[in-house]
PQR file with spaces between the fields and no chain letter, atoms N, CA, C, O and H, PARSE charges and radii, in Angstrom:
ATOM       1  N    UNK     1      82.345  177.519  203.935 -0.4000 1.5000
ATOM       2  CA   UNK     1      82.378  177.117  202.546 -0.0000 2.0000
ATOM       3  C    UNK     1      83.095  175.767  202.463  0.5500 1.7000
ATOM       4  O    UNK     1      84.241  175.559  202.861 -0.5500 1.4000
ATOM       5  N    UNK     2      82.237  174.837  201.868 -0.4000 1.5000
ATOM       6  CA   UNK     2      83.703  173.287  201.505 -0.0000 2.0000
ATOM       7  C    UNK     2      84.236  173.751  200.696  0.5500 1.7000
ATOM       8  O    UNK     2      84.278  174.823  200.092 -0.5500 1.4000
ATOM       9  H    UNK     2      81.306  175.006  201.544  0.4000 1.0000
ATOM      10  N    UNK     3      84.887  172.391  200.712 -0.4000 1.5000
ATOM      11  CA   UNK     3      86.520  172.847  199.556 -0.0000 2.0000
ATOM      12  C    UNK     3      85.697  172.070  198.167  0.5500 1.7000
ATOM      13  O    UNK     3      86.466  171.816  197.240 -0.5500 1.4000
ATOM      14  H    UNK     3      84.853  171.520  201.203  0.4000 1.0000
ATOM      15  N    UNK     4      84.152  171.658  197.936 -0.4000 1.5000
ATOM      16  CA   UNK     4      84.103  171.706  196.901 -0.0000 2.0000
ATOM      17  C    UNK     4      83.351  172.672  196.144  0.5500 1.7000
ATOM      18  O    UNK     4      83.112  172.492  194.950 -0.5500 1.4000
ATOM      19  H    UNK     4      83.528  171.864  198.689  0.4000 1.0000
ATOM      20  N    UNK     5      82.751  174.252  197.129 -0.4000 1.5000
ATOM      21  CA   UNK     5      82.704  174.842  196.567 -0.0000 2.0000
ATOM      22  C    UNK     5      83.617  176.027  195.996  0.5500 1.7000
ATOM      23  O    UNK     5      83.516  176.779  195.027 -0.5500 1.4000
ATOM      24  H    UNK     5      82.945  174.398  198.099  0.4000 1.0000
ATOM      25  N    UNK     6      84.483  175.875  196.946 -0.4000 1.5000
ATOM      26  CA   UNK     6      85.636  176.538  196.834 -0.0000 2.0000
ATOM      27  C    UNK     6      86.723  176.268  195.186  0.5500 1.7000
ATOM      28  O    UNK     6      87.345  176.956  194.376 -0.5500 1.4000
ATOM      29  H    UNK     6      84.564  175.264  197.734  0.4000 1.0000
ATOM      30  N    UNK     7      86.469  175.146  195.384 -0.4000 1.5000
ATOM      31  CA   UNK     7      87.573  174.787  194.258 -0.0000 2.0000
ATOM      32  C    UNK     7      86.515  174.496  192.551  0.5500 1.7000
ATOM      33  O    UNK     7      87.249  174.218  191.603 -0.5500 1.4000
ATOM      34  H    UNK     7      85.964  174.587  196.042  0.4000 1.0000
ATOM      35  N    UNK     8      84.797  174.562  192.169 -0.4000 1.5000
ATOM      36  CA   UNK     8      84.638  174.881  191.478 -0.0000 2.0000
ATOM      37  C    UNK     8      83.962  176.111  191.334  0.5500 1.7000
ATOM      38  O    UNK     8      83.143  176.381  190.455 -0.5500 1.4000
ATOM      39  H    UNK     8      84.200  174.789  192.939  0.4000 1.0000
ATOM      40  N    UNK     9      84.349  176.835  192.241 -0.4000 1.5000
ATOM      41  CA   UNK     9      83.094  178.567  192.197 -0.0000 2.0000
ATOM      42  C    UNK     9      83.666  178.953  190.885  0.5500 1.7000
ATOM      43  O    UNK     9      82.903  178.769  189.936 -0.5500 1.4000
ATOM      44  H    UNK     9      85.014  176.615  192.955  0.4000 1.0000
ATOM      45  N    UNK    10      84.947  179.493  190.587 -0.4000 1.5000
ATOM      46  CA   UNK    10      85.042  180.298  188.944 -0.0000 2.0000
ATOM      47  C    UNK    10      85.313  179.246  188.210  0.5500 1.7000
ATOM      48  O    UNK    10      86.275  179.450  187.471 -0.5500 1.4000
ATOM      49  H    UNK    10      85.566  179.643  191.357  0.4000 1.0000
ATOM      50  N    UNK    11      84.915  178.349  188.131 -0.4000 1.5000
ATOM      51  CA   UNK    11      85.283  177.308  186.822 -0.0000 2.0000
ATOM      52  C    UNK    11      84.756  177.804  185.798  0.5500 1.7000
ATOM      53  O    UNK    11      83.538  177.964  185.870 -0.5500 1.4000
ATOM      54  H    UNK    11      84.133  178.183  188.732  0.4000 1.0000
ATOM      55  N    UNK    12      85.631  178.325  184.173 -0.4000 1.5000
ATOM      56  CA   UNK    12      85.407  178.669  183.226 -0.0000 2.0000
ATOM      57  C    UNK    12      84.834  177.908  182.185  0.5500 1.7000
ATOM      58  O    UNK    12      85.598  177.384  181.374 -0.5500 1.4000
ATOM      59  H    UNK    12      86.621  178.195  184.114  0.4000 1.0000
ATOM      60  N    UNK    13      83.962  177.803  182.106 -0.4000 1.5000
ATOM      61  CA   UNK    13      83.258  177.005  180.962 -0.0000 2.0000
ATOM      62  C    UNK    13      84.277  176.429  180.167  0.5500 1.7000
ATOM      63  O    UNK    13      84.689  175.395  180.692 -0.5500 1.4000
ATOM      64  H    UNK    13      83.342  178.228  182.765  0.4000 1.0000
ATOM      65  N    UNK    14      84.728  176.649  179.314 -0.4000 1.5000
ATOM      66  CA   UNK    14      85.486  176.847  178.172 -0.0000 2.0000
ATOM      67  C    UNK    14      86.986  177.096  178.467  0.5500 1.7000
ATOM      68  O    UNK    14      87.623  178.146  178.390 -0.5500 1.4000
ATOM      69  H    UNK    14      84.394  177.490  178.887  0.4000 1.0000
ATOM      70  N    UNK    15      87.397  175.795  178.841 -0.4000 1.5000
ATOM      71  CA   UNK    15      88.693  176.019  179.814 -0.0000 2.0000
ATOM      72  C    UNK    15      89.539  175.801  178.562  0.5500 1.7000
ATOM      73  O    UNK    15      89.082  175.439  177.477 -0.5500 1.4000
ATOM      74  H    UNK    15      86.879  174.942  178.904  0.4000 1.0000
ATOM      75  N    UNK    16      91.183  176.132  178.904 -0.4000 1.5000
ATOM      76  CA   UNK    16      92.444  175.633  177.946 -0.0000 2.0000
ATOM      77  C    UNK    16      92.767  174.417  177.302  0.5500 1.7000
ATOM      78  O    UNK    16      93.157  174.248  176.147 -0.5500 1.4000
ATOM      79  H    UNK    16      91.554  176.425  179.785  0.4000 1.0000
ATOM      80  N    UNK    17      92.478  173.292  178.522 -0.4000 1.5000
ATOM      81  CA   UNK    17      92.522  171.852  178.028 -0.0000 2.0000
ATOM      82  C    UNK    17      91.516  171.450  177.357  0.5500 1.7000
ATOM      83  O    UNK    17      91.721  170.417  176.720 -0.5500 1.4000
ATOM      84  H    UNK    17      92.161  173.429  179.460  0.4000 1.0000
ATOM      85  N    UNK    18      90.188  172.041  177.250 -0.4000 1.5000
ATOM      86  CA   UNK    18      89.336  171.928  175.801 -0.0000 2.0000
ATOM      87  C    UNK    18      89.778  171.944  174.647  0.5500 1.7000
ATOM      88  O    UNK    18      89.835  171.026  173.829 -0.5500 1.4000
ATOM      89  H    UNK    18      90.022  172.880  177.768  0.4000 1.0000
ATOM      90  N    UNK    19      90.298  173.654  174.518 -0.4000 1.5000
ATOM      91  CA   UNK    19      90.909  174.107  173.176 -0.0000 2.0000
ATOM      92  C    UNK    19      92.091  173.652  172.610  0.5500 1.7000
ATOM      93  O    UNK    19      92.419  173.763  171.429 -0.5500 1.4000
ATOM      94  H    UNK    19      90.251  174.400  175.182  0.4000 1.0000
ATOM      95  N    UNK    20      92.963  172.929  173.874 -0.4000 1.5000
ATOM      96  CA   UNK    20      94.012  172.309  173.319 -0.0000 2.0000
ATOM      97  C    UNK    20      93.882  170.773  173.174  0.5500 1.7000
ATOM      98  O    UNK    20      94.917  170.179  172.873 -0.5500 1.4000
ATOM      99  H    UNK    20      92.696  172.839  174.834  0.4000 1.0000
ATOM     100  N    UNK    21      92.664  169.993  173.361 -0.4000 1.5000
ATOM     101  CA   UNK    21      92.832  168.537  172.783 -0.0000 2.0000
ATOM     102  C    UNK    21      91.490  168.979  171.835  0.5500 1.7000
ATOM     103  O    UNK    21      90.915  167.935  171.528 -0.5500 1.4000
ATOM     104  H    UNK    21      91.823  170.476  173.605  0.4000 1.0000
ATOM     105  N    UNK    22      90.564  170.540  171.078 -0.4000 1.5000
ATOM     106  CA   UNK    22      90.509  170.402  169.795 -0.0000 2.0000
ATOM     107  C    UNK    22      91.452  170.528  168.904  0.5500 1.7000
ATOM     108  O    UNK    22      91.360  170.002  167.795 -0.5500 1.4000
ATOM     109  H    UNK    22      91.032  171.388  171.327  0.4000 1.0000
ATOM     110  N    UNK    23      92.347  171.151  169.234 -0.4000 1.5000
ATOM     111  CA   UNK    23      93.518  171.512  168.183 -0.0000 2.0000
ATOM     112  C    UNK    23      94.406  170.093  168.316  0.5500 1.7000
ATOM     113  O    UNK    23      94.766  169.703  167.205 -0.5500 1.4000
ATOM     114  H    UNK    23      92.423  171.578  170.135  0.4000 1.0000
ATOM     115  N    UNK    24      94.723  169.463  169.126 -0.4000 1.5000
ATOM     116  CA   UNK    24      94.969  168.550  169.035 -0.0000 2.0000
ATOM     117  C    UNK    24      94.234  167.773  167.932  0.5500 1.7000
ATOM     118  O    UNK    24      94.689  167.791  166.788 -0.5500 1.4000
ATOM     119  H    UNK    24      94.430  169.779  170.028  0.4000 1.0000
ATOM     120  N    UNK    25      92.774  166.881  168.321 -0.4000 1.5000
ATOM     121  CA   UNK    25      91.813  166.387  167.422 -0.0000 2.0000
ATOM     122  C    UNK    25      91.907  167.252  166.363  0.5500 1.7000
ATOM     123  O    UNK    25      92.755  166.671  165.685 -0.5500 1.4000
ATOM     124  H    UNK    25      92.405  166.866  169.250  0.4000 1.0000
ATOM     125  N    UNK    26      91.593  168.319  165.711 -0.4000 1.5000
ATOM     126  CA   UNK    26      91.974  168.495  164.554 -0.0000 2.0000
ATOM     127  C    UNK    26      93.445  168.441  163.823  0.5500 1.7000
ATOM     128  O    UNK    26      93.485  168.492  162.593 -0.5500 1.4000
ATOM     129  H    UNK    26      90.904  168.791  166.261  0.4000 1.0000
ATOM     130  N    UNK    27      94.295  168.368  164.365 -0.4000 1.5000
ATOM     131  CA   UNK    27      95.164  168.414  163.451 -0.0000 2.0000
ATOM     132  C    UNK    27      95.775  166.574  163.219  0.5500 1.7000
ATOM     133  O    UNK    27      96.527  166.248  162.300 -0.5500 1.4000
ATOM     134  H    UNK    27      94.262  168.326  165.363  0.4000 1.0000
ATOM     135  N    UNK    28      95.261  165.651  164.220 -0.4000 1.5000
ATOM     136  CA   UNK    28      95.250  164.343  164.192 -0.0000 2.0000
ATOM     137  C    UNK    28      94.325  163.439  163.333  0.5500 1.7000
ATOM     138  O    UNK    28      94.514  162.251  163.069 -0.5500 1.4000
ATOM     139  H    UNK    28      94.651  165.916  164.967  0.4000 1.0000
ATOM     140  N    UNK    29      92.870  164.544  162.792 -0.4000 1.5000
ATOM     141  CA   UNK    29      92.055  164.156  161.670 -0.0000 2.0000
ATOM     142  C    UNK    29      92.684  164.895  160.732  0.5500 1.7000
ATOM     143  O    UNK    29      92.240  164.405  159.694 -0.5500 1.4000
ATOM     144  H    UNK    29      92.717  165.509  163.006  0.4000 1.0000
ATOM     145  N    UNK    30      93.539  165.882  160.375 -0.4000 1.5000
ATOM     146  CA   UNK    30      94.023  166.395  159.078 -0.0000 2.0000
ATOM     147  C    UNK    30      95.111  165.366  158.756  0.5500 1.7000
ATOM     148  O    UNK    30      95.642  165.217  157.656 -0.5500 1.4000
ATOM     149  H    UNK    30      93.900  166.280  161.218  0.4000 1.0000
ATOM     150  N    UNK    31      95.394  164.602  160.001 -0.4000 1.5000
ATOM     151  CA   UNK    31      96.655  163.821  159.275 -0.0000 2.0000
ATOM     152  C    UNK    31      95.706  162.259  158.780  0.5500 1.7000
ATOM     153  O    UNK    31      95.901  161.515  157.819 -0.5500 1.4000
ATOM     154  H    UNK    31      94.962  164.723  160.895  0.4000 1.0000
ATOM     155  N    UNK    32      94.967  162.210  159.561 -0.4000 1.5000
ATOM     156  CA   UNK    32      94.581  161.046  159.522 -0.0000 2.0000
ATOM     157  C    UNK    32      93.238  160.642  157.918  0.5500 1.7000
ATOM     158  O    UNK    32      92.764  159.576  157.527 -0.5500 1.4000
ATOM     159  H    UNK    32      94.809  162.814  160.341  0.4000 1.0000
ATOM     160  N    UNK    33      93.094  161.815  157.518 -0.4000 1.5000
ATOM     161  CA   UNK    33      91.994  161.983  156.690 -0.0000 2.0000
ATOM     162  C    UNK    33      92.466  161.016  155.325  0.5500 1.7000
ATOM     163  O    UNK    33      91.755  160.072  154.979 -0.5500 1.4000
ATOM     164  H    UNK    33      93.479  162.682  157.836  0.4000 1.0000
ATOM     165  N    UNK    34      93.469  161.287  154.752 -0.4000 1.5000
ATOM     166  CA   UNK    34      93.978  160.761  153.579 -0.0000 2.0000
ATOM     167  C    UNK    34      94.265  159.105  153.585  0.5500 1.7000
ATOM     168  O    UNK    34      93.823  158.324  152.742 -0.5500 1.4000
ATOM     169  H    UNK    34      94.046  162.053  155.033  0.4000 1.0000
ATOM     170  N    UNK    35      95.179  158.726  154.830 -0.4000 1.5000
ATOM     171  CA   UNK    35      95.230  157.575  155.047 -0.0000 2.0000
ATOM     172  C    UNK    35      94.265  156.453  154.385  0.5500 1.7000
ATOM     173  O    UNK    35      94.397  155.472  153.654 -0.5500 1.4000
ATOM     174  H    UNK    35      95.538  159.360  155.514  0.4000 1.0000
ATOM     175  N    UNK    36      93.067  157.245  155.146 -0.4000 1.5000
ATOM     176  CA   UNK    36      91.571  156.360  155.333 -0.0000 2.0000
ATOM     177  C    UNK    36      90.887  156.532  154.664  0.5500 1.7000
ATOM     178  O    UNK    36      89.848  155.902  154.862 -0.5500 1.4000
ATOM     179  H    UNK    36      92.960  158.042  155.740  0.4000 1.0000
ATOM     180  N    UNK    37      90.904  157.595  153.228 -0.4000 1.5000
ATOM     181  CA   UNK    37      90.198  157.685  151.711 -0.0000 2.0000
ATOM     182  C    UNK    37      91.125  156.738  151.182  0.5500 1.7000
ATOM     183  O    UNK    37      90.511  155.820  150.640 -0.5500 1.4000
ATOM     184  H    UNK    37      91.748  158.107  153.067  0.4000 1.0000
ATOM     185  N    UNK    38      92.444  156.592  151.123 -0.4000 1.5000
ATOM     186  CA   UNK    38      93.500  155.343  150.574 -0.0000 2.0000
ATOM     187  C    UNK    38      93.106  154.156  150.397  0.5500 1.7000
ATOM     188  O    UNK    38      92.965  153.403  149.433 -0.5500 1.4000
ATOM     189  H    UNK    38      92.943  157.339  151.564  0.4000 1.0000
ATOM     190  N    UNK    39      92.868  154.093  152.090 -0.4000 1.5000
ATOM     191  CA   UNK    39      92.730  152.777  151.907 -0.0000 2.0000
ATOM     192  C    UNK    39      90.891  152.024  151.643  0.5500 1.7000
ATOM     193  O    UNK    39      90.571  150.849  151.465 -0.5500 1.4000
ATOM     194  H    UNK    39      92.982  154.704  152.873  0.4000 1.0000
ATOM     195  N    UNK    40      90.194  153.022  151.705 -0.4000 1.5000
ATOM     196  CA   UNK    40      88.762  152.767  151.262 -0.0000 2.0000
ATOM     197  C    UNK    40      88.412  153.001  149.989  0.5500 1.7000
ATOM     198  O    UNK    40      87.333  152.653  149.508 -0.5500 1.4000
ATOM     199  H    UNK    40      90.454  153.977  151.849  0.4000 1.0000
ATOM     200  N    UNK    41      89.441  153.690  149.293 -0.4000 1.5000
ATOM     201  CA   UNK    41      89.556  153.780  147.446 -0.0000 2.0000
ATOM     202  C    UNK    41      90.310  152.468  147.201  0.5500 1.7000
ATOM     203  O    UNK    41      90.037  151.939  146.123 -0.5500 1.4000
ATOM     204  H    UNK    41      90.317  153.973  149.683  0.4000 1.0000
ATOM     205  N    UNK    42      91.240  151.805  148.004 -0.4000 1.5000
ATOM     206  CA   UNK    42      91.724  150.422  147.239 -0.0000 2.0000
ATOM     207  C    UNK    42      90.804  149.404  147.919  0.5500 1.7000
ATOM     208  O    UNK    42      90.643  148.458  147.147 -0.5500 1.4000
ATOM     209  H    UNK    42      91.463  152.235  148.879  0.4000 1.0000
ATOM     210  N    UNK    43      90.159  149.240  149.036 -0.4000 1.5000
ATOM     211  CA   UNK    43      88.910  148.394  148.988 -0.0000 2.0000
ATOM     212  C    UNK    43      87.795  148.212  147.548  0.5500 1.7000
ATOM     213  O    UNK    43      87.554  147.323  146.732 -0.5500 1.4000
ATOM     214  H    UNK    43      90.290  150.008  149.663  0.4000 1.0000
ATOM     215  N    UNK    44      87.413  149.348  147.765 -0.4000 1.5000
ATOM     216  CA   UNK    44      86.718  149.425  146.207 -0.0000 2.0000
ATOM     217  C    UNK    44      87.304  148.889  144.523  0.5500 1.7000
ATOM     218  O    UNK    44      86.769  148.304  143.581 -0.5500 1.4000
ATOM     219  H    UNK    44      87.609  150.070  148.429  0.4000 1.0000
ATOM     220  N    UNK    45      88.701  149.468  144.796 -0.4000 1.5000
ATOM     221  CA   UNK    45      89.357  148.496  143.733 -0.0000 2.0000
ATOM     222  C    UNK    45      89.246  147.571  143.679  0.5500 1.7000
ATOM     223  O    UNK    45      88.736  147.211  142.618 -0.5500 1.4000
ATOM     224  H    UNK    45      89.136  149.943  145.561  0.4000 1.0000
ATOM     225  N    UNK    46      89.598  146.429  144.699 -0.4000 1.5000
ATOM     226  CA   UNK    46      89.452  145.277  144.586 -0.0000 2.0000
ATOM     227  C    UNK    46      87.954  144.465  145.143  0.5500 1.7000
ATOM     228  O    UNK    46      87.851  143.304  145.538 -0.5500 1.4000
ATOM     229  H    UNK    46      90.012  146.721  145.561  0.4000 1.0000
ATOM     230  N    UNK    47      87.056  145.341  145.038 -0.4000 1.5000
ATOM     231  CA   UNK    47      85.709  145.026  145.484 -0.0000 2.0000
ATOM     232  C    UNK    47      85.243  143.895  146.177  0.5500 1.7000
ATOM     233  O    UNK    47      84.465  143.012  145.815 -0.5500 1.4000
ATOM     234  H    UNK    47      87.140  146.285  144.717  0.4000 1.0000
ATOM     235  N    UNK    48      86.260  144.185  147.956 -0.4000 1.5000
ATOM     236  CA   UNK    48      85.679  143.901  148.836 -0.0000 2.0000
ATOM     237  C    UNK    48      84.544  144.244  149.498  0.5500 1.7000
ATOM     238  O    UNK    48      83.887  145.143  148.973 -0.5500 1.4000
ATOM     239  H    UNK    48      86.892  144.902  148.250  0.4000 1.0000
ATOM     240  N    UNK    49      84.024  143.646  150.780 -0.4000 1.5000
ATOM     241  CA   UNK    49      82.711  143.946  151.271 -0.0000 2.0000
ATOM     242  C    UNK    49      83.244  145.160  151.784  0.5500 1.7000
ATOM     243  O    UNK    49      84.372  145.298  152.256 -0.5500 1.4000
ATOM     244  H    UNK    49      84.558  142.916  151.207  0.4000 1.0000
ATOM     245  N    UNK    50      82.125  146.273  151.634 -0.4000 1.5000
ATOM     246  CA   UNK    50      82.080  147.569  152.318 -0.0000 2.0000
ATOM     247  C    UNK    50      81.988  147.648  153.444  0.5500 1.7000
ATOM     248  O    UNK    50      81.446  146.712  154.031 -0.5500 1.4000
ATOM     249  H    UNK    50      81.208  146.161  151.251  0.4000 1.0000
ATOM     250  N    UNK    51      82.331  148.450  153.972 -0.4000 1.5000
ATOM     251  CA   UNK    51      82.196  148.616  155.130 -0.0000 2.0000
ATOM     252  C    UNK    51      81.208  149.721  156.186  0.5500 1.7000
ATOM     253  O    UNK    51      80.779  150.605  155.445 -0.5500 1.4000
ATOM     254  H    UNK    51      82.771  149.210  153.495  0.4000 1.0000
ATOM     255  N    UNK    52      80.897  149.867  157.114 -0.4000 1.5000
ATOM     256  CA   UNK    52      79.307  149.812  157.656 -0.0000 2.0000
ATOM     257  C    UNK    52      79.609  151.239  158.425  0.5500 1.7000
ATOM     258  O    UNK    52      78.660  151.672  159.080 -0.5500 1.4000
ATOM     259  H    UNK    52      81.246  149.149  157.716  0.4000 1.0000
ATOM     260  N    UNK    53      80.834  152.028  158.422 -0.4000 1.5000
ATOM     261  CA   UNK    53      80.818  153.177  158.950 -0.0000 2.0000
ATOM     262  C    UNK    53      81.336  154.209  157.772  0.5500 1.7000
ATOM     263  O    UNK    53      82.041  153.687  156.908 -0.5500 1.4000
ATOM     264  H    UNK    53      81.604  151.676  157.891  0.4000 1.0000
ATOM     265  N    UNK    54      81.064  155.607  157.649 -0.4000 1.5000
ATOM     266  CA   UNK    54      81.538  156.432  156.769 -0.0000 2.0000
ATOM     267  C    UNK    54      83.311  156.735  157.488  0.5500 1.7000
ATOM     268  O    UNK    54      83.754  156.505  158.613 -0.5500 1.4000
ATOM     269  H    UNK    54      80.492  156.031  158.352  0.4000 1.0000
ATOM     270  N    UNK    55      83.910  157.282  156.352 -0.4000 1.5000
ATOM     271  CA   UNK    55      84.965  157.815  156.337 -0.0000 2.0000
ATOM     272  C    UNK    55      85.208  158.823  157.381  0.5500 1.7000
ATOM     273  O    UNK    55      86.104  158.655  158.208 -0.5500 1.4000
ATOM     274  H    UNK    55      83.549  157.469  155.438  0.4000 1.0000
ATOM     275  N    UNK    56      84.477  159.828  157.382 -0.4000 1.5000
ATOM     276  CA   UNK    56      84.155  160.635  158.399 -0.0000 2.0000
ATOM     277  C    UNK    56      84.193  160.347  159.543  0.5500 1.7000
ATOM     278  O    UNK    56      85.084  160.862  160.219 -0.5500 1.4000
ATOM     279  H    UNK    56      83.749  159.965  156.710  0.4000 1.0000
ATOM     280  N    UNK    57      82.916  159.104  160.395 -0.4000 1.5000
ATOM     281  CA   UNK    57      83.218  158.612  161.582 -0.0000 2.0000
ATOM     282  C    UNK    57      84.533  157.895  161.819  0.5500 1.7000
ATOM     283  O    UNK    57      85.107  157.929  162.908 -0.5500 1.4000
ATOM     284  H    UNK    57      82.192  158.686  159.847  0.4000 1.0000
ATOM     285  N    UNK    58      85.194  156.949  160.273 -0.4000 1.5000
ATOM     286  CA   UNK    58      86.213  156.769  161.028 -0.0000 2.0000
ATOM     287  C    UNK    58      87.422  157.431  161.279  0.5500 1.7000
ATOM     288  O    UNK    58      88.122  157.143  162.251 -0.5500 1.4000
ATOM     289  H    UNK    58      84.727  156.922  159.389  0.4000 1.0000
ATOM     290  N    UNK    59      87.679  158.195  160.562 -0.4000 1.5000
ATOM     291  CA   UNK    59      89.176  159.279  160.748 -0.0000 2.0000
ATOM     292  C    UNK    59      88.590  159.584  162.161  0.5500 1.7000
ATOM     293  O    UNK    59      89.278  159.255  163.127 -0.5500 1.4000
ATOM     294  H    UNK    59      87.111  158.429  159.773  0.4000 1.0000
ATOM     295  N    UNK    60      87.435  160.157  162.364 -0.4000 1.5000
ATOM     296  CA   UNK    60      86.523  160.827  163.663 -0.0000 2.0000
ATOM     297  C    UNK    60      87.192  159.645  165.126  0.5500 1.7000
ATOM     298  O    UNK    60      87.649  160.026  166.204 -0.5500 1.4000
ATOM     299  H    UNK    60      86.876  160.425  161.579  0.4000 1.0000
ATOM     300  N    UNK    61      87.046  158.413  164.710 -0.4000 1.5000
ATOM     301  CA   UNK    61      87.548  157.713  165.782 -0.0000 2.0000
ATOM     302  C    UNK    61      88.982  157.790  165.928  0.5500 1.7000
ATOM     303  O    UNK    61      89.510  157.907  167.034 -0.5500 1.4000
ATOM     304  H    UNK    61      86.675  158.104  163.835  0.4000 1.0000
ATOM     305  N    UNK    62      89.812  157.711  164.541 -0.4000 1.5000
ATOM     306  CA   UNK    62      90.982  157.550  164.928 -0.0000 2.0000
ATOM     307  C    UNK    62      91.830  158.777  165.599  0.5500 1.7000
ATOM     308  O    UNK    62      92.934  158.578  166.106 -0.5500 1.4000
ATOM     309  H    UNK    62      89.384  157.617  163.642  0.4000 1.0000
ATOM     310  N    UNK    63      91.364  159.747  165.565 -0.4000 1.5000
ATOM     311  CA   UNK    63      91.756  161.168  166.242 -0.0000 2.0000
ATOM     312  C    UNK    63      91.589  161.482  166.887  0.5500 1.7000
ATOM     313  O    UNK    63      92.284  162.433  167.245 -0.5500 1.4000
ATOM     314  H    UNK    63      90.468  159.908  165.153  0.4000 1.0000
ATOM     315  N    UNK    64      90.216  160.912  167.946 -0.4000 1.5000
ATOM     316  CA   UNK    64      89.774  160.890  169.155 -0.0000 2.0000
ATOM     317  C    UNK    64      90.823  160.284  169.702  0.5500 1.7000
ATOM     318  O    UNK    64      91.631  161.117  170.112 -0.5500 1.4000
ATOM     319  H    UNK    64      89.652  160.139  167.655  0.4000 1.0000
ATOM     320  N    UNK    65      91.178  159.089  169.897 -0.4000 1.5000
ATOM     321  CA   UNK    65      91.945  157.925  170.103 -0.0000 2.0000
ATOM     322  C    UNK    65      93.833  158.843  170.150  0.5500 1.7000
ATOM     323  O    UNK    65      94.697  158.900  171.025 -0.5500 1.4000
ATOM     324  H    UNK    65      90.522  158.412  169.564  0.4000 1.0000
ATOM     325  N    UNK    66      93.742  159.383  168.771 -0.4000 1.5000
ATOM     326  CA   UNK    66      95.179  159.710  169.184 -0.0000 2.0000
ATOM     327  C    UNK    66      95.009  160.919  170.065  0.5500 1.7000
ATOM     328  O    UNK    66      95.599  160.830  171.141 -0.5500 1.4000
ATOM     329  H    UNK    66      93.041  159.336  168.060  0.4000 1.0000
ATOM     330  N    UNK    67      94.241  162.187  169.822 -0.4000 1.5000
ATOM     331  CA   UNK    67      93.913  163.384  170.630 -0.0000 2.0000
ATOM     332  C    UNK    67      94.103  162.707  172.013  0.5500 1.7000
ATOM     333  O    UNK    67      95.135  163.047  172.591 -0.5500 1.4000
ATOM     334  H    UNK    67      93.762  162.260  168.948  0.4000 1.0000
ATOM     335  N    UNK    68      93.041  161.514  172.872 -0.4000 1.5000
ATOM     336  CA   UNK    68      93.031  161.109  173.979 -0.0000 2.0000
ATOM     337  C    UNK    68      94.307  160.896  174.358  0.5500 1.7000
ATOM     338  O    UNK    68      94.925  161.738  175.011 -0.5500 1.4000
ATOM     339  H    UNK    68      92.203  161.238  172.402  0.4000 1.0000
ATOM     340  N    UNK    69      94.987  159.394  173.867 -0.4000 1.5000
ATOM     341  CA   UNK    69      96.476  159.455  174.230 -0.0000 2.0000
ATOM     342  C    UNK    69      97.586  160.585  174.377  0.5500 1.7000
ATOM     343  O    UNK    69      98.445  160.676  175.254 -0.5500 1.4000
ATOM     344  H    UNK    69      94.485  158.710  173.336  0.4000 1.0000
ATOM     345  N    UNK    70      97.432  161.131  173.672 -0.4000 1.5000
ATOM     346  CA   UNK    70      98.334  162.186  173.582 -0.0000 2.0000
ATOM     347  C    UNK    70      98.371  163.079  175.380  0.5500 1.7000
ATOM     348  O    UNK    70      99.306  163.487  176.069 -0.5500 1.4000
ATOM     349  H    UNK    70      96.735  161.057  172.959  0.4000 1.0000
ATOM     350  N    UNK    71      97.094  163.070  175.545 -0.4000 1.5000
ATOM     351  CA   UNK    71      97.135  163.750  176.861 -0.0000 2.0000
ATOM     352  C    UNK    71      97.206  162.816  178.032  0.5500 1.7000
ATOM     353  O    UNK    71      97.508  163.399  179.073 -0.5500 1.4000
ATOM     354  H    UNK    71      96.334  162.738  174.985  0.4000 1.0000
ATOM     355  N    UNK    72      97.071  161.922  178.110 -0.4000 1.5000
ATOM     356  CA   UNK    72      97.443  160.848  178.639 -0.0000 2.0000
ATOM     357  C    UNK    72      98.574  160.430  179.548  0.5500 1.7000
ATOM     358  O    UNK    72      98.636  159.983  180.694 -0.5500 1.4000
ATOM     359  H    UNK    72      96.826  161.448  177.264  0.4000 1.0000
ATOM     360  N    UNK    73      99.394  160.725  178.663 -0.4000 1.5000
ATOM     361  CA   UNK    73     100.903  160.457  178.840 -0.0000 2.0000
ATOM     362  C    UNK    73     101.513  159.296  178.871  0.5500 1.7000
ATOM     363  O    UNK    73     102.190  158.869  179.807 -0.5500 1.4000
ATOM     364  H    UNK    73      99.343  161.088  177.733  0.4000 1.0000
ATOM     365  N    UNK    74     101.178  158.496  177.348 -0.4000 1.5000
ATOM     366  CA   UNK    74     101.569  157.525  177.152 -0.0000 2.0000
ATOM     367  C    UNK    74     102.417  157.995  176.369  0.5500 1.7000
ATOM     368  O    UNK    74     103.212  157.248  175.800 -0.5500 1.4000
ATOM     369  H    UNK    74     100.629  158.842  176.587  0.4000 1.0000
């Protein structure tokens, strides 16, 4: 047997470090959600040019981004 079947024969689909950088990512878009309606409700106030991604994708990026770092170990 190699050691690379050895070392992925029981690999669990659905491992720990999944579930813990979603819970991570979600709770980094619950913080991040309000921020980024803020500041895209005072764009509109002062009726600058819009901008070309939804709210959604961007909280979506910025939580990826912190979720990633976070495990990182920066």
């Amino acid at each position: 047997m190699s050691l690379y079947e050895s070392i992925h024969r029981n690999a669990a689909p659905g491992t720990k470090a999944s579930f813990e950088y979603l819970l991570v990512y979600l709770a980094c878009f619950a913080l991040y959600f309000l921020p980024v309606v803020t500041r895209r409700l005072n764009r509109r106030a002062r009726k600058s040019a819009g901008c070309s991604t939804s709210i959604m994708s961007e909280t979506g990026a910025l939580a990826a981004n912190c979720a990633a770092s976070s495990f990182s170990g920066l």
